[in-house]
N, C-alpha and C positions, 0 to 999 in steps of 0.2 A: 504494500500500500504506500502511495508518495506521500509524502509532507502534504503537498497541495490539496489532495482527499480528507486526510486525518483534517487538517484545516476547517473542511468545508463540514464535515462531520460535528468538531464540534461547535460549532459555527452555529449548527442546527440546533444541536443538541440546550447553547447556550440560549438561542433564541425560544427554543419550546419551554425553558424553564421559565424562562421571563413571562413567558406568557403565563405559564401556568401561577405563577407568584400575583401577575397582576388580577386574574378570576379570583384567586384565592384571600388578596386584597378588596377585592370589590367585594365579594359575597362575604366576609369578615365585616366589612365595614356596614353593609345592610343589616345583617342581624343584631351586631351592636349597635349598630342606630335604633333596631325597632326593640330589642329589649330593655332600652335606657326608656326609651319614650315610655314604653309601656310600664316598667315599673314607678316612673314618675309621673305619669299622667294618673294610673292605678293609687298610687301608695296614697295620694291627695285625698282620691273619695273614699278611703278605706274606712272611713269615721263615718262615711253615710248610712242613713235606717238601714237598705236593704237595696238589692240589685234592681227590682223592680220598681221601687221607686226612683232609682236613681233613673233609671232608662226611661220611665213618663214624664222627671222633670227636665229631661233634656228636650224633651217637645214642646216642654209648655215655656211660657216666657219666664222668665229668670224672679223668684218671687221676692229678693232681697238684693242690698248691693253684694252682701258675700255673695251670695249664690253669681253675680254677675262678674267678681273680683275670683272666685277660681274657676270659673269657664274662663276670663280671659289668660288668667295661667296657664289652664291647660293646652291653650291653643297656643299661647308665647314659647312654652318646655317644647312642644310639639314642633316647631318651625325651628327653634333653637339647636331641638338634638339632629332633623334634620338637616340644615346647614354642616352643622358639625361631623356629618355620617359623611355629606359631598367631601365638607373639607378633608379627613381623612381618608378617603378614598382618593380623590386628588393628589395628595402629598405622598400617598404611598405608591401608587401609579407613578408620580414625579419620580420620586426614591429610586426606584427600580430602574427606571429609565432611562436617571441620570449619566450612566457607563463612567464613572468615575470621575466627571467633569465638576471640579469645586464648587460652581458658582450654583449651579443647577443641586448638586447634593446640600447646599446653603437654603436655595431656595425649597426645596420640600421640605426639608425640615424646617423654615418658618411656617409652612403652611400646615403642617404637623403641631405646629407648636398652639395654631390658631385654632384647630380644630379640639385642640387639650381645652384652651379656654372656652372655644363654645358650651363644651361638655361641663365644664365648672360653673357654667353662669346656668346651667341649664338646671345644675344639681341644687345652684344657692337659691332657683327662683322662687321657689315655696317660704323659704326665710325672708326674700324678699317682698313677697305678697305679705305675708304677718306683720312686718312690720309698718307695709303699707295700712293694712288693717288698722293698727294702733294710732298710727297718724290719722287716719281719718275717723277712726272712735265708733267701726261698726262690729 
């Protein structure tokens, strides 16, 4: 076998990995996006009467400002962790990509870095709502 073959070999071989890293990135980053959402969208109504009532007063109009003050959380964590799933998927796509070029392995890892913070503001947002709570005295 020449050089030139073994070459092209693993040539191939490098590119299927990458490929396969980058699926493996993406679909990593989906299910951590949806099990963050979901445990922090979830964990909020956990104090609620019961599942069935929570599921009728999501039809009916919002009967307090709480009630209005964590749907709009829910909906902020929920855009939140999504961004944060693109961002991570992105940066790790990037990552991968980069073939050892400094500026490009700089930049995904900021964009890794953005994507840590989306996820932290996404985890603080319910402390954030309470205290909103307190300021406005409902």
């Amino acid at each position: 076998m020449s050089s030139r073959q073994r070459r092209t070999t693993a040539s191939s071989q490098t590119h299927s990995l990458k490929v396969a890293l980058i699926a493996l990135i993406i679909l990593g980053g989906i299910v951590l996006g949806t099990a963050l959402e979901y445990a922090l969208a979830h964990a909020a109504t956990a104090t609620a009467e019961s599942s069935v009532l929570t599921a009728v007063s999501v039809l009916a109009a919002p009967a307090s400002l709480n009630a209005v003050i964590d749907n709009l959380r829910n909906v902020i964590v929920g855009l939140l962790v999504a961004l944060a799933t693109l961002f991570l998927t992105v940066g790790g796509v990037r990552y991968i990509l980069a073939g050892g070029d400094p500026g490009e392995v700089e930049a995904a890892k900021k964009t890794l870095r953005y994507a840590a913070l989306g996820y932290g503001i996404a985890v603080l947002a319910p402390l954030l709502v309470s205290v909103l709570k307190g300021i406005v005295g409902s």
